[in-house]
N, C-alpha and C positions, 0 to 999 in steps of 0.2 A: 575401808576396813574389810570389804566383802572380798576385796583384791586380795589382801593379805589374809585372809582366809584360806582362799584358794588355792593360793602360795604354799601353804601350809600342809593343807590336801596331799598338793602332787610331791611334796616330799614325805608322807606317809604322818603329816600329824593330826590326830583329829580335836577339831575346837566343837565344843557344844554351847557354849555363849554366844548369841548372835553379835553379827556385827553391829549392832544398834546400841548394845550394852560395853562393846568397845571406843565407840565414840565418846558415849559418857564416861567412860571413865577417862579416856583420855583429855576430856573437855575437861574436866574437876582435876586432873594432873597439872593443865598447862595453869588453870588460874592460880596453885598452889603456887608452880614456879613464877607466878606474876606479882603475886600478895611477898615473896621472901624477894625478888628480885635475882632470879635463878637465873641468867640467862642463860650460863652452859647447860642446865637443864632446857630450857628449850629449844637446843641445837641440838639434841639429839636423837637420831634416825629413827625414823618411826617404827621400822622392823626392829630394835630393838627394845623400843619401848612394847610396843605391842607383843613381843614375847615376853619381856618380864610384867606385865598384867595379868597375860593369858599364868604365866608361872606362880604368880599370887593367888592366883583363884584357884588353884591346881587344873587347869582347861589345856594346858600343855600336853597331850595326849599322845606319845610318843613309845610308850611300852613303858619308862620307867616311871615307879611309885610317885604322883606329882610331890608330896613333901623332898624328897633326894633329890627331882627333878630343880625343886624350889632354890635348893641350899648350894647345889652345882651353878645354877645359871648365873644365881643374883653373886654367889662369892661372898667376898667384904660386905659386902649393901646387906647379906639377908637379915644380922643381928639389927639393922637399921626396920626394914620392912616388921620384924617380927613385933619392936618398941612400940612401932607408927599403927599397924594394922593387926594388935592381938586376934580380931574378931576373923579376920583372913587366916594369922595363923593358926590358928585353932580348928578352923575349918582342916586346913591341911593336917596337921597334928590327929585330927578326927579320920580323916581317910574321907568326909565325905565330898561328895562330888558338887559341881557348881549346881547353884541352885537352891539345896538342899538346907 
C-alpha cells in the first residue's frame, strides 16, 4: 500500500490516510467478497481498488471536490457505495476530510 502511495505522489495525488488504514480496509473488503462468494470481486486490481477506497473516504486528493471526484470514479457503483456506506457518504456530502 505504501507502494501505491507513492504511485499516487508522483502523479500529483495526495493521500493523507496511511497505508496501514488501507490494508484494513482492504482486508474487511476482501472478507466481504469471501462471506457473498465474490470472486470477480477478488480478481480485481488492486490500483483500482485502492483508488476507489481512497475515492470513498474522499483521500483522492487530486484538485477536484472528493464528493464529484466520488460520483466520476465509482459511476454505476456510487448509488451502490452511497446505500452500503451512508456514514462515508455523508462524510463526503459534509466536505469533511478523512479523519474528521
Amino acid at each position: 500500500m505504501a507502494g501505491l502511495v507513492e504511485v499516487g505522489k508522483a502523479e500529483g495525488v495526495t493521500i493523507r490516510l496511511s497505508p496501514s488504514y488501507y490494508v484494513r480496509e482492504l482486508d474487511f473488503l476482501v472478507e466481504g467478497y469471501l462471506k457473498r462468494g465474490d470472486h470477480a470481486g477478488l480478481c480485481s486490481p488492486l490500483g483500482i481498488v485502492f483508488h476507489t477506497i481512497a475515492a470513498m473516504e474522499g483521500d483522492w486528493g487530486n484538485g477536484e471536490p472528493p464528493l464529484d471526484h466520488a460520483k466520476k470514479w465509482m459511476g454505476e457503483w456510487f448509488e451502490t457505495f452511497r446505500e452500503l456506506y451512508p456514514e462515508k457518504y455523508q462524510r463526503l456530502l459534509d466536505g469533511r476530510t478523512p479523519g474528521e
